[in-house]
Biotite code that builds the C-alpha atoms (Angstrom):
import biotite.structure as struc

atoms = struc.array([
    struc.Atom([-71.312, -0.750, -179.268], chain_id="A", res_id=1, res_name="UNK", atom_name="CA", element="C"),
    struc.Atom([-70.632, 0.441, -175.998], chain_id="A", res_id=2, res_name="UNK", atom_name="CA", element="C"),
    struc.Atom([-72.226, -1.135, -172.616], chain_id="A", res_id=3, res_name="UNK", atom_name="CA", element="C"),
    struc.Atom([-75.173, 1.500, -172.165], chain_id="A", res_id=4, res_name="UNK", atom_name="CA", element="C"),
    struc.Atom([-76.661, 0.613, -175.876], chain_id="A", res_id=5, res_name="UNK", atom_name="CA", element="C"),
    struc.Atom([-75.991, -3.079, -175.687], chain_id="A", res_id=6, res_name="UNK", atom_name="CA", element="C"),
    struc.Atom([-78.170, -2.793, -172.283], chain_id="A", res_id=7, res_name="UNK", atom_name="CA", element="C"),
    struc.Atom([-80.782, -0.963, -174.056], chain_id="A", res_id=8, res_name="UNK", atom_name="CA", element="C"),
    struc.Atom([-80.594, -3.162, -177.132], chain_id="A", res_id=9, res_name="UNK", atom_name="CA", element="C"),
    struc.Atom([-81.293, -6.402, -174.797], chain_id="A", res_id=10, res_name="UNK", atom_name="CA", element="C"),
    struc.Atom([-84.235, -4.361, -172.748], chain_id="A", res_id=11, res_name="UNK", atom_name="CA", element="C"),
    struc.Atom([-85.857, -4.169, -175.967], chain_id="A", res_id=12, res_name="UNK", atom_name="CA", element="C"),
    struc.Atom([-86.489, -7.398, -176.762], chain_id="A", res_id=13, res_name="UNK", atom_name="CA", element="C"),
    struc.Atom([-86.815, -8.675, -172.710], chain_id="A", res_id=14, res_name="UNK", atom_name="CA", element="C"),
    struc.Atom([-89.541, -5.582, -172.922], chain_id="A", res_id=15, res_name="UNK", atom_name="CA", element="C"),
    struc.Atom([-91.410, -6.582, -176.017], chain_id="A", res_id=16, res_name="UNK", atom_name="CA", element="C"),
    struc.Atom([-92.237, -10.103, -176.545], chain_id="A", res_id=17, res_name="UNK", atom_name="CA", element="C"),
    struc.Atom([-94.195, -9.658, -180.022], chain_id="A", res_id=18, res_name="UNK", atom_name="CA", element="C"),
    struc.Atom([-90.165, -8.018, -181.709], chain_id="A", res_id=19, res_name="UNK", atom_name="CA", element="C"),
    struc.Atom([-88.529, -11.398, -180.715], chain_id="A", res_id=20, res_name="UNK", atom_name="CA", element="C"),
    struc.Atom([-89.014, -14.615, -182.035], chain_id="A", res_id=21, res_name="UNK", atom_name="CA", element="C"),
    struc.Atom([-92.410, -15.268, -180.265], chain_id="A", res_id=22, res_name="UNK", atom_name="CA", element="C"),
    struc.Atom([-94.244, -12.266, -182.949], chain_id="A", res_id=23, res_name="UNK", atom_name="CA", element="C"),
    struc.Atom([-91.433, -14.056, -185.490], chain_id="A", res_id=24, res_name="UNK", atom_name="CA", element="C"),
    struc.Atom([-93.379, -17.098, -186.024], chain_id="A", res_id=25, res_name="UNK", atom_name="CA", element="C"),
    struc.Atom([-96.904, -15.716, -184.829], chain_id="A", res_id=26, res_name="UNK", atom_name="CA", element="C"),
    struc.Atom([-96.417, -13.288, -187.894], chain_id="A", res_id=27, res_name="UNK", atom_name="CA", element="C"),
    struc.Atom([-94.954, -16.381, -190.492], chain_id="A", res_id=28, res_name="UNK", atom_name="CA", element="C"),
    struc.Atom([-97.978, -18.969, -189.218], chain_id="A", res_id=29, res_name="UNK", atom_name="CA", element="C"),
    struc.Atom([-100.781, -16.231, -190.471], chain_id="A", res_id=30, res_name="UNK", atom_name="CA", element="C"),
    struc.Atom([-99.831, -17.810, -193.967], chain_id="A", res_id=31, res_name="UNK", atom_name="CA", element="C"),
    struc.Atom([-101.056, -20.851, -195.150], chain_id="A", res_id=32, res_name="UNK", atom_name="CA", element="C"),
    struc.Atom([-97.811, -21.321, -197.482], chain_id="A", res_id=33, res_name="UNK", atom_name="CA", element="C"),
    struc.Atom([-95.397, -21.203, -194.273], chain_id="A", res_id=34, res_name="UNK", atom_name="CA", element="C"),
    struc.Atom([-97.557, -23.623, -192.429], chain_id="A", res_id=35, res_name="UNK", atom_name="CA", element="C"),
    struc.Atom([-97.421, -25.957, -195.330], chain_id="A", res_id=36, res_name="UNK", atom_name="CA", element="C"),
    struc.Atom([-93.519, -25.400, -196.237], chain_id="A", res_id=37, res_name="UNK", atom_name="CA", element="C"),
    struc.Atom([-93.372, -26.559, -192.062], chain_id="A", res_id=38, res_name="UNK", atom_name="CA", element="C"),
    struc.Atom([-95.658, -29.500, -192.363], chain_id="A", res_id=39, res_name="UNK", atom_name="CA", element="C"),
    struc.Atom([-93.713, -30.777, -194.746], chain_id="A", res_id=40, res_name="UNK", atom_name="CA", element="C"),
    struc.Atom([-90.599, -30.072, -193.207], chain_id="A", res_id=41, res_name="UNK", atom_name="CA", element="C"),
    struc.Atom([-91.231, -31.492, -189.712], chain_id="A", res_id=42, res_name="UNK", atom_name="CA", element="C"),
    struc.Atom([-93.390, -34.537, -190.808], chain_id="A", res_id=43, res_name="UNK", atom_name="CA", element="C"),
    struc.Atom([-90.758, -37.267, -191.685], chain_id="A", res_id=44, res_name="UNK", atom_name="CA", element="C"),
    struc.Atom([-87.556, -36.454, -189.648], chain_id="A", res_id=45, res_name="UNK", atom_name="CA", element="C"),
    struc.Atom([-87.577, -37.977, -185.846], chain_id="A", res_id=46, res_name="UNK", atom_name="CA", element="C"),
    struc.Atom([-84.702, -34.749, -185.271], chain_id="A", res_id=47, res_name="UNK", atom_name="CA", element="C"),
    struc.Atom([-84.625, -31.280, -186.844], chain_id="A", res_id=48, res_name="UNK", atom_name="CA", element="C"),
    struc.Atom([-81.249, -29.419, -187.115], chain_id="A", res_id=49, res_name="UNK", atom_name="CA", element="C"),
    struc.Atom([-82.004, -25.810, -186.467], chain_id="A", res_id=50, res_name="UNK", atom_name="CA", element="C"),
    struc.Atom([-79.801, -22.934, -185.963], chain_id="A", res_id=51, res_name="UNK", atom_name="CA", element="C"),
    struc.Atom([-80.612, -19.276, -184.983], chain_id="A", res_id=52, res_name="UNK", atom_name="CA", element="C"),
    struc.Atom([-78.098, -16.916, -186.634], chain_id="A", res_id=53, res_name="UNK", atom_name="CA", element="C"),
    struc.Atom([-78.512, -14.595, -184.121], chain_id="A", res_id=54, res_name="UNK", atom_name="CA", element="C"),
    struc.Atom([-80.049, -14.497, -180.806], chain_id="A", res_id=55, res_name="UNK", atom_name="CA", element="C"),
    struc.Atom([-81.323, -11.734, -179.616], chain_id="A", res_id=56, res_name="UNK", atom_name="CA", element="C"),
    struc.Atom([-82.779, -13.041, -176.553], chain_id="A", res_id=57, res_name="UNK", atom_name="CA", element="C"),
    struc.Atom([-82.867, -16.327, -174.062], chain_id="A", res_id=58, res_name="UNK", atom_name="CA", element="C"),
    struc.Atom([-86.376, -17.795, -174.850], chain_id="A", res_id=59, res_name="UNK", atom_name="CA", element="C"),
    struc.Atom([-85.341, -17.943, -178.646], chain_id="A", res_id=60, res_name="UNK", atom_name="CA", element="C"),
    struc.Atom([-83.939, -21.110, -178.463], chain_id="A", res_id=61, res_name="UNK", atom_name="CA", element="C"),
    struc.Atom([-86.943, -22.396, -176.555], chain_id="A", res_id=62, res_name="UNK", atom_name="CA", element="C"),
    struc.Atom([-89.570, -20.338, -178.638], chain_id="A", res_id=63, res_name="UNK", atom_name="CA", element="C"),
    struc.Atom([-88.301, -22.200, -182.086], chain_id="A", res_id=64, res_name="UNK", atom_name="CA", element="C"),
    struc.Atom([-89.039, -25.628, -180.115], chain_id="A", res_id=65, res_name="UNK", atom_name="CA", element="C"),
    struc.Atom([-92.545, -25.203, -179.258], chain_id="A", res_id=66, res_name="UNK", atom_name="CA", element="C"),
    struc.Atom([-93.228, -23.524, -182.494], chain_id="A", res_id=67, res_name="UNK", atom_name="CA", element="C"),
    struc.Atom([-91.868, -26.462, -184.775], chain_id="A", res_id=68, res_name="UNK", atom_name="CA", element="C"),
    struc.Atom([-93.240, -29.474, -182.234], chain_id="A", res_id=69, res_name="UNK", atom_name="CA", element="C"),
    struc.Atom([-96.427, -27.640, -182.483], chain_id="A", res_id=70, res_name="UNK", atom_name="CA", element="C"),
    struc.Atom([-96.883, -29.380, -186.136], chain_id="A", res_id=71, res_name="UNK", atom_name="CA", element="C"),
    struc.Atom([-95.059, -32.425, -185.081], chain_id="A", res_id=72, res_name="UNK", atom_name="CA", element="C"),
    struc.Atom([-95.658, -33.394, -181.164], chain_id="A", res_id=73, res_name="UNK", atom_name="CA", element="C"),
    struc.Atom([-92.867, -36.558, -181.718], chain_id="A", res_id=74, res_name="UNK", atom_name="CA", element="C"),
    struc.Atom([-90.451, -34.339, -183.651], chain_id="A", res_id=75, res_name="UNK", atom_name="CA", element="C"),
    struc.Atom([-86.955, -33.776, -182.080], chain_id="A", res_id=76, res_name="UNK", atom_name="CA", element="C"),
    struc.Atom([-86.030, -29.944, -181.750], chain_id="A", res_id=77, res_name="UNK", atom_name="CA", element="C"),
    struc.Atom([-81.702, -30.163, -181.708], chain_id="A", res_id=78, res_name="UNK", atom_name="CA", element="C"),
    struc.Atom([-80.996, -25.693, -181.711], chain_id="A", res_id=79, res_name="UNK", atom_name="CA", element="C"),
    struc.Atom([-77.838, -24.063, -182.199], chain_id="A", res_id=80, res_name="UNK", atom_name="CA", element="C"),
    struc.Atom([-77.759, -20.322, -181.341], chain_id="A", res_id=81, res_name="UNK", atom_name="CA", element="C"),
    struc.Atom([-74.939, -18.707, -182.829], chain_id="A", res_id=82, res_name="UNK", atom_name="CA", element="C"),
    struc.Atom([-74.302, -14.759, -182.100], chain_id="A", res_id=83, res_name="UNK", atom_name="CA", element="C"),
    struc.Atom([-70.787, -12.621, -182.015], chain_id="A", res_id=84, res_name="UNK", atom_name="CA", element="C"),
    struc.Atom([-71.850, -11.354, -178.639], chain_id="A", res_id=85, res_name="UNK", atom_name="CA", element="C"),
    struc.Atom([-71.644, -13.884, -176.044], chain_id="A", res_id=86, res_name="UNK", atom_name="CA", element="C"),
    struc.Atom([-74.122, -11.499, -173.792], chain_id="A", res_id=87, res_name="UNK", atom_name="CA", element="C"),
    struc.Atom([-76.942, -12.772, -176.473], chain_id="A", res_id=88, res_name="UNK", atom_name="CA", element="C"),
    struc.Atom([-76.194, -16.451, -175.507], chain_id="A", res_id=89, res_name="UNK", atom_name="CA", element="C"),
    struc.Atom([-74.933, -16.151, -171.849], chain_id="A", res_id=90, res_name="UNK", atom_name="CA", element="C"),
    struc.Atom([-78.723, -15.654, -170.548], chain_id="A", res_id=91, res_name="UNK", atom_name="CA", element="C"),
    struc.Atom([-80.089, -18.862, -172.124], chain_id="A", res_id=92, res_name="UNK", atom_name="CA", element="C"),
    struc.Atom([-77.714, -21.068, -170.643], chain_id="A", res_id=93, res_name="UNK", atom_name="CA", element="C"),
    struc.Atom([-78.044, -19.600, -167.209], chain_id="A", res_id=94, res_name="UNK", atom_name="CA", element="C"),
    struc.Atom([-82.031, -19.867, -167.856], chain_id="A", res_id=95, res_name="UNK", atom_name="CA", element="C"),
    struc.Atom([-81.413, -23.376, -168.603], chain_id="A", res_id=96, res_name="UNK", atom_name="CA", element="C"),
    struc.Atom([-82.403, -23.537, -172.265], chain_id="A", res_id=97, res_name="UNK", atom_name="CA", element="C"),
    struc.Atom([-81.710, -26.950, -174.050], chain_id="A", res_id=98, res_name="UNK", atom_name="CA", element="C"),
    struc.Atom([-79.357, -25.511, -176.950], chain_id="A", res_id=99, res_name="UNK", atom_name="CA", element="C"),
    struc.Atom([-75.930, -25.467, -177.844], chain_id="A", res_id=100, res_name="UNK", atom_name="CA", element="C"),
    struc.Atom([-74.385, -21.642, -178.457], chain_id="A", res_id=101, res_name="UNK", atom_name="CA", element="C"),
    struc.Atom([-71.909, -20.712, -180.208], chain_id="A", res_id=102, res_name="UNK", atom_name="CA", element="C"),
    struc.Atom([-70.109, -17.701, -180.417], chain_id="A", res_id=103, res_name="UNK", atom_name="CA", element="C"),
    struc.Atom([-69.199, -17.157, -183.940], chain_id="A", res_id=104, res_name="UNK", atom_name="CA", element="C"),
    struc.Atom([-69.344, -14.743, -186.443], chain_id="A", res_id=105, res_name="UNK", atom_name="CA", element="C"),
    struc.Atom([-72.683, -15.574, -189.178], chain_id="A", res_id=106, res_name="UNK", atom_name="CA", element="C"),
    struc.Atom([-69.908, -15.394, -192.452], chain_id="A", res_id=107, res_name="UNK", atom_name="CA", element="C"),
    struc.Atom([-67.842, -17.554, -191.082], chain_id="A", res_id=108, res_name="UNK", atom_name="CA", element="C"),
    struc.Atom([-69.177, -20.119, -189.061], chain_id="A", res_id=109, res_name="UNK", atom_name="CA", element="C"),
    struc.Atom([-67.677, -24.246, -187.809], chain_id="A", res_id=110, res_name="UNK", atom_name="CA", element="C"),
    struc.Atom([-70.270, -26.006, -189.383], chain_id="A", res_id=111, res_name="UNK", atom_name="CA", element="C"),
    struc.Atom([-70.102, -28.990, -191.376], chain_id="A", res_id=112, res_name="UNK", atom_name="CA", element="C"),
    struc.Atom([-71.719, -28.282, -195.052], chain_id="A", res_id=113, res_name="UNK", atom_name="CA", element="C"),
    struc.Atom([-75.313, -29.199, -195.758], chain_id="A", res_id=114, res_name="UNK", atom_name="CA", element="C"),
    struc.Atom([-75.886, -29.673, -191.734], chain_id="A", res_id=115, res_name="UNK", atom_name="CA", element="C"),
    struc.Atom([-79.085, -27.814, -191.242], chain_id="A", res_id=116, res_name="UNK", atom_name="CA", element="C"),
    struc.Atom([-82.639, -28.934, -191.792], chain_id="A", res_id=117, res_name="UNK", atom_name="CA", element="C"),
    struc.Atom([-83.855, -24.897, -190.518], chain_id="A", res_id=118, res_name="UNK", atom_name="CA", element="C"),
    struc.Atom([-81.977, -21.780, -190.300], chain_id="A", res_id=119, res_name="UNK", atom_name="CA", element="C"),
    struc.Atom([-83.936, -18.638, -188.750], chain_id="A", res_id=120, res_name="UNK", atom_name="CA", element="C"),
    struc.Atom([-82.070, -14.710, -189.639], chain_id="A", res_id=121, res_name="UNK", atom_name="CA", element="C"),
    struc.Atom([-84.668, -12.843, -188.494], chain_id="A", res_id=122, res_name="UNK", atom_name="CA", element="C"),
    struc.Atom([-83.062, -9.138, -188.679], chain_id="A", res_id=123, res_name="UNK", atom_name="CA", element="C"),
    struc.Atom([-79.502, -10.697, -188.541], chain_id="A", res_id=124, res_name="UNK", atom_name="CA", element="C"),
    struc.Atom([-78.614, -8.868, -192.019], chain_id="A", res_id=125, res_name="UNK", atom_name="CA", element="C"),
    struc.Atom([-80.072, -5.890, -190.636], chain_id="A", res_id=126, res_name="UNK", atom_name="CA", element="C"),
    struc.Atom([-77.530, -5.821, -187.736], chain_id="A", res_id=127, res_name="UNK", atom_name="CA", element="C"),
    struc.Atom([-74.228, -6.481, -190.079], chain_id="A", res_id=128, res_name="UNK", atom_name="CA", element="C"),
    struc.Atom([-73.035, -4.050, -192.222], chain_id="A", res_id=129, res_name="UNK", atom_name="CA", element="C"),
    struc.Atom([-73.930, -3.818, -196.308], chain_id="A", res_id=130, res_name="UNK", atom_name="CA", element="C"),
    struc.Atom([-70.346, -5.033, -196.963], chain_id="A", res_id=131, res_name="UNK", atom_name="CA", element="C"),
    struc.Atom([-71.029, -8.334, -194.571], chain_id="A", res_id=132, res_name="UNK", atom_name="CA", element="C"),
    struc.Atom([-74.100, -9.387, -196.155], chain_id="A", res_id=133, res_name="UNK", atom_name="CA", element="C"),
    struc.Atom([-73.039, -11.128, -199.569], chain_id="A", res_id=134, res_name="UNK", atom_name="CA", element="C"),
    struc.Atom([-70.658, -13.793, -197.258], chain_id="A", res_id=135, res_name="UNK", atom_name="CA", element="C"),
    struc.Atom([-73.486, -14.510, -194.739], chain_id="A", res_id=136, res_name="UNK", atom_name="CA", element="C"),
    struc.Atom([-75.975, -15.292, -197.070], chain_id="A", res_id=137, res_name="UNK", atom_name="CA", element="C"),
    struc.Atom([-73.572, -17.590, -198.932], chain_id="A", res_id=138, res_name="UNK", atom_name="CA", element="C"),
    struc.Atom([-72.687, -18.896, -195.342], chain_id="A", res_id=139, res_name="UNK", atom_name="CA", element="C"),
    struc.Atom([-76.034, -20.086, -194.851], chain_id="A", res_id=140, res_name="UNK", atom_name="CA", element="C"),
    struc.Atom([-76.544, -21.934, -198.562], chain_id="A", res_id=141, res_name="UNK", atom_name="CA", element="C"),
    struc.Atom([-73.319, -23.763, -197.413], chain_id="A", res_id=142, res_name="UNK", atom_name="CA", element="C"),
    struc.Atom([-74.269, -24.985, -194.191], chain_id="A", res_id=143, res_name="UNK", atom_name="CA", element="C"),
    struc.Atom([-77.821, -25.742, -195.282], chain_id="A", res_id=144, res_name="UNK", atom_name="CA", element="C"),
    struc.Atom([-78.977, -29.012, -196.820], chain_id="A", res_id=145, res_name="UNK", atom_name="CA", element="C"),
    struc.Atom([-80.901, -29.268, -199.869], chain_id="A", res_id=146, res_name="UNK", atom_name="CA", element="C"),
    struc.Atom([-84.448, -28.474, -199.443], chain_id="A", res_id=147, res_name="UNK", atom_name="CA", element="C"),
    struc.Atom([-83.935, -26.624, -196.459], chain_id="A", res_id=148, res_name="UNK", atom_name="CA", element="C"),
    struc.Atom([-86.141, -24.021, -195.062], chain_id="A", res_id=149, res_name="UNK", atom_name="CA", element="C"),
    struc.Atom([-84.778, -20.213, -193.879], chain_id="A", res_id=150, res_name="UNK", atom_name="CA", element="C"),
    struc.Atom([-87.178, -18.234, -191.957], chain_id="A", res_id=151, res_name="UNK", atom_name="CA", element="C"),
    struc.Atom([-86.272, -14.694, -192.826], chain_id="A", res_id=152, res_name="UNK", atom_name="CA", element="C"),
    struc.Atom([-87.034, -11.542, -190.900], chain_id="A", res_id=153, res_name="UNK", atom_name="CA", element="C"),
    struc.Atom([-85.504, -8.678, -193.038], chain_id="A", res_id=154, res_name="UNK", atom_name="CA", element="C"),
    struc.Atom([-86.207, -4.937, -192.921], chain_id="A", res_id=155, res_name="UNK", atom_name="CA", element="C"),
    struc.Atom([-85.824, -3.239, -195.844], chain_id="A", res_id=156, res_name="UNK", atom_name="CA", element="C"),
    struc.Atom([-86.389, 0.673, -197.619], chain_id="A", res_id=157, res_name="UNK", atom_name="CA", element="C"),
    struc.Atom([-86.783, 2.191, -200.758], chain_id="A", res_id=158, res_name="UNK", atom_name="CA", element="C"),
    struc.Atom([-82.624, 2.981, -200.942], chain_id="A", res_id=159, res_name="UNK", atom_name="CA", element="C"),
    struc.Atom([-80.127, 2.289, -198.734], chain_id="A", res_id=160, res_name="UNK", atom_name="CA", element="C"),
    struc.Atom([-79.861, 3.058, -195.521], chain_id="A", res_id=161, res_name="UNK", atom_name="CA", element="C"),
    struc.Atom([-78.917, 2.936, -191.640], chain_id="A", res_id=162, res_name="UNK", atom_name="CA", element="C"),
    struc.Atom([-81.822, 3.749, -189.507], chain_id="A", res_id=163, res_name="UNK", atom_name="CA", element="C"),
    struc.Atom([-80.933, 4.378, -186.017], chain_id="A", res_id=164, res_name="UNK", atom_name="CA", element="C"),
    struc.Atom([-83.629, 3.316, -183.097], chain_id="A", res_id=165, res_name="UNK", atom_name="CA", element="C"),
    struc.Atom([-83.536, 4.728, -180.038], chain_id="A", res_id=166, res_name="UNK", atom_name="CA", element="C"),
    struc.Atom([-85.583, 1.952, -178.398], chain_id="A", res_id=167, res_name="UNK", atom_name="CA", element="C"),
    struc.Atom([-83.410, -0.609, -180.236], chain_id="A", res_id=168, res_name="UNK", atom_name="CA", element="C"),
    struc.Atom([-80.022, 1.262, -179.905], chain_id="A", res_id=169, res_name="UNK", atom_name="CA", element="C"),
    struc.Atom([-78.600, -1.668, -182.692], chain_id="A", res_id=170, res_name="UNK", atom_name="CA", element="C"),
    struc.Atom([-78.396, 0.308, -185.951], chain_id="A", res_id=171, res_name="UNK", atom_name="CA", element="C"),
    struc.Atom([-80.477, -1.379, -188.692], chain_id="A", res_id=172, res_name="UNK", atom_name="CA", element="C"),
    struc.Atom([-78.442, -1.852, -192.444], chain_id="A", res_id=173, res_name="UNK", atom_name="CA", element="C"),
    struc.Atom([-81.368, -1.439, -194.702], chain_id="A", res_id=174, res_name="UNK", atom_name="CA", element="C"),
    struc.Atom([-81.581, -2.107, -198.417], chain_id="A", res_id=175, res_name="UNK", atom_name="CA", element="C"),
    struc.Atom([-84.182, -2.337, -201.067], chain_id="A", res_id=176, res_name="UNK", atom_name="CA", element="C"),
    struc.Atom([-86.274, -5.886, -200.400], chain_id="A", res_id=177, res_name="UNK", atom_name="CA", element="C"),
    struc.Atom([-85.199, -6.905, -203.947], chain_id="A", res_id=178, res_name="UNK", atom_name="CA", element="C"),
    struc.Atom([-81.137, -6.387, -203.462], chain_id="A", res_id=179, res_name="UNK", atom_name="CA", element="C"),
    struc.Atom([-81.861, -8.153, -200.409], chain_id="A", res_id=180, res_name="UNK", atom_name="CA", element="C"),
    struc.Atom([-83.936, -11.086, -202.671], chain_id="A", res_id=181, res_name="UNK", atom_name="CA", element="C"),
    struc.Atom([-81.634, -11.054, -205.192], chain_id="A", res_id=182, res_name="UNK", atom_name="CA", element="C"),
    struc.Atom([-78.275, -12.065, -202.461], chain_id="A", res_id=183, res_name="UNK", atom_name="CA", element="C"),
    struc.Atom([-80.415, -15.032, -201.554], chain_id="A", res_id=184, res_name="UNK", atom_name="CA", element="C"),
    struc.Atom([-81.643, -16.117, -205.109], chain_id="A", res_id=185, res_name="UNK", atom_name="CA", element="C"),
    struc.Atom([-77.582, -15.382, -206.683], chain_id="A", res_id=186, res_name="UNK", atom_name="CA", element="C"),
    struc.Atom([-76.742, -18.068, -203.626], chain_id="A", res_id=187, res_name="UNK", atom_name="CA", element="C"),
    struc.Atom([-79.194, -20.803, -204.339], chain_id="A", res_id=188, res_name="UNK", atom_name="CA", element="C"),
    struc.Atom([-82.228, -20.064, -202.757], chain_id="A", res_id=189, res_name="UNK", atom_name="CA", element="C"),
    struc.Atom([-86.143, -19.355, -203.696], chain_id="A", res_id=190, res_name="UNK", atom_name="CA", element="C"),
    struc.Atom([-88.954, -17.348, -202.601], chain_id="A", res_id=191, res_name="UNK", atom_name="CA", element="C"),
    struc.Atom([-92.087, -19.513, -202.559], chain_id="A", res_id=192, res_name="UNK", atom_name="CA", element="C"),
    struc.Atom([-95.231, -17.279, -203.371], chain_id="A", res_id=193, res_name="UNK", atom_name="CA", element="C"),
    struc.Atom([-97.849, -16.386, -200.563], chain_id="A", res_id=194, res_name="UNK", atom_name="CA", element="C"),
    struc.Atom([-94.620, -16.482, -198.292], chain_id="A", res_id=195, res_name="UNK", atom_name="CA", element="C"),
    struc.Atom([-94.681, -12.664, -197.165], chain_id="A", res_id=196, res_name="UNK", atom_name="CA", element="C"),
    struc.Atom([-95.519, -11.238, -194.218], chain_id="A", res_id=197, res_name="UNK", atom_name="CA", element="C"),
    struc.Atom([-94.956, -7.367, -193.784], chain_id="A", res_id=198, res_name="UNK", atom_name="CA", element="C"),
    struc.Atom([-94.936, -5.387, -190.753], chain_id="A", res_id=199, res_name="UNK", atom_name="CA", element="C"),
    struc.Atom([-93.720, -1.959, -189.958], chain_id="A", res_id=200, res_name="UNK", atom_name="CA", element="C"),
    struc.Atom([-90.392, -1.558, -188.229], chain_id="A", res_id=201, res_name="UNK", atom_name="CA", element="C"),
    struc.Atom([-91.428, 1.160, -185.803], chain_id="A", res_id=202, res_name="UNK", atom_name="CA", element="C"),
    struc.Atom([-93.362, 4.321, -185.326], chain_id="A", res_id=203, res_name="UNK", atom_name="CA", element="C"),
    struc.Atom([-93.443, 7.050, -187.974], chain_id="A", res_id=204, res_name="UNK", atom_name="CA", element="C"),
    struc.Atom([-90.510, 4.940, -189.901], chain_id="A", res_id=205, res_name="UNK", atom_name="CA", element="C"),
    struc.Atom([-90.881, 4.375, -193.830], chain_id="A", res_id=206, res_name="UNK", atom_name="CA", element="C"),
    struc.Atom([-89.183, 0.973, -193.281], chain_id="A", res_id=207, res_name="UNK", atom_name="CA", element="C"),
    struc.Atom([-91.213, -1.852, -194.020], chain_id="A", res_id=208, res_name="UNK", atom_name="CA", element="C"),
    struc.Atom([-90.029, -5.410, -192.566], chain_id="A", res_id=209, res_name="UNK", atom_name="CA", element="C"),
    struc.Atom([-90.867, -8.258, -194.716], chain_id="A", res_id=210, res_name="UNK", atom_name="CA", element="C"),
    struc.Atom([-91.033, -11.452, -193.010], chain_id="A", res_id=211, res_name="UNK", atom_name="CA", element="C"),
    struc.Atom([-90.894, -14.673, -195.267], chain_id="A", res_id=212, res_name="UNK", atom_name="CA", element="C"),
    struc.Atom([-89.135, -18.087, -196.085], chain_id="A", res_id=213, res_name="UNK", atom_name="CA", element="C"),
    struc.Atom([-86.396, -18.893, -198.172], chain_id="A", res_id=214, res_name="UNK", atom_name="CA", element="C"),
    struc.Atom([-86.267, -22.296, -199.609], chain_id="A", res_id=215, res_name="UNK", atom_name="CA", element="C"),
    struc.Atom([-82.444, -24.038, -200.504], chain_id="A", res_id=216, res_name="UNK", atom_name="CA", element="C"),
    struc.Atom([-82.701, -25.116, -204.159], chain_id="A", res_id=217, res_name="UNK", atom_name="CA", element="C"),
    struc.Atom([-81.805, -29.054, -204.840], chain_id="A", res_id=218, res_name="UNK", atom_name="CA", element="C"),
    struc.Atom([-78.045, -29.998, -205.275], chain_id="A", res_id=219, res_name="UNK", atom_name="CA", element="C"),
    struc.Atom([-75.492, -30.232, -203.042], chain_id="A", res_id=220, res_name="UNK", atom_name="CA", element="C"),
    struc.Atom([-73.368, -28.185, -204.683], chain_id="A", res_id=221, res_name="UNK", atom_name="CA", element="C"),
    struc.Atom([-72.068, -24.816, -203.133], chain_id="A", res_id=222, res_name="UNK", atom_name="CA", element="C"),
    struc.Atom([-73.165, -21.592, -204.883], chain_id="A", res_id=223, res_name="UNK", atom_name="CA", element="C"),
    struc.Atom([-69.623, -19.782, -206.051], chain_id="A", res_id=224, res_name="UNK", atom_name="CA", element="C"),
])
């Protein structure tokens, strides 16, 4: 992308606090299920492992924090922010932001397997392209433990598509919300029911985005 759309990619989400992580988990907590799958997540552990595949903005990594301690006041927040622009981590470090970034691409990443207690991809498939997709999902079974929790933000259509935002500049990949279902079930993931949370991607767009969790199936084993 060149330097005028990245700028007007970033503006976006510095100009509309409900699109970034803040709405994320506003729009996930207006279901009992998710609220439950979190309990239960944040209840035991005195430290979380969380990563953000794909930060979009500086208060991300601080926004995930007080969302999760929210449940669990005692709970230890440790985020990783990983993004293949360094201009989408570079702004939380010089805000100060207690995470660690890394600049890595999502299918490929330096993490140990079965690290993470919480992943959140919200619209991260959305800015790869169709071909990327199949690796990152797998990506994220791998570096997940078992029982792990994946808050997903994914915006999807009827076939596929690229929709183009002018506000957003970031082309989105869209595909049907059961292709992009069926990449996370094929890894080793589930859908718990009552999960969903849909909102519309923009103005006068047919593209729905579905906000939900994905669960990591029990067994350590790496889906192939």
């Amino acid at each position: 992308m060149s330097a005028s759309k990245l700028a007007t990619f970033f503006a976006f989400y510095k100009k509309n606090r409900s699109r970034r992580l803040f709405g994320f988990f506003n729009d996930l907590a207006t279901r009992a299920m998710n609220v439950r799958l979190i309990r239960a997540l944040v209840r035991r552990p005195s430290t979380l492992r969380c990563l953000i595949v794909g930060c979009a903005h500086w208060a991300n990594p601080r926004d995930l924090k007080k969302f999760l301690t929210q449940y669990n006041p005692r709970l230890r927040v440790a985020v990783v922010a990983l993004d293949v622009l360094p201009q989408a981590l570079e702004e939380a470090v010089q805000h100060g932001v207690d995470f660690l970034p890394i600049v890595t691409p999502a299918q490929a990443t330096p993490f140990l397997d079965h690290y993470f207690d919480l992943l959140v991809a919200d619209g991260l498939l959305n800015c790869c392209d169709f071909d990327q997709h199949e690796a990152i999902v797998r990506e994220m079974h791998r570096i997940s433990r078992p029982g792990a929790l994946v808050l997903l933000g994914l915006a999807h259509a009827a076939a596929r598509q690229v929709v183009t935002s002018p506000e957003r500049a970031m082309p989105a990949h869209c595909r049907p919300l059961r292709e992009f279902k069926h990449l996370f079930t094929d890894a080793g993931f589930s859908f718990p029911r009552a999960s969903s949370v849909e909102t519309d991607f923009g103005r006068d767009s047919d593209v729905k985005i579905e906000n939900c969790i994905a669960r990591r199936r029990a067994g350590r084993g790496v889906a192939k």
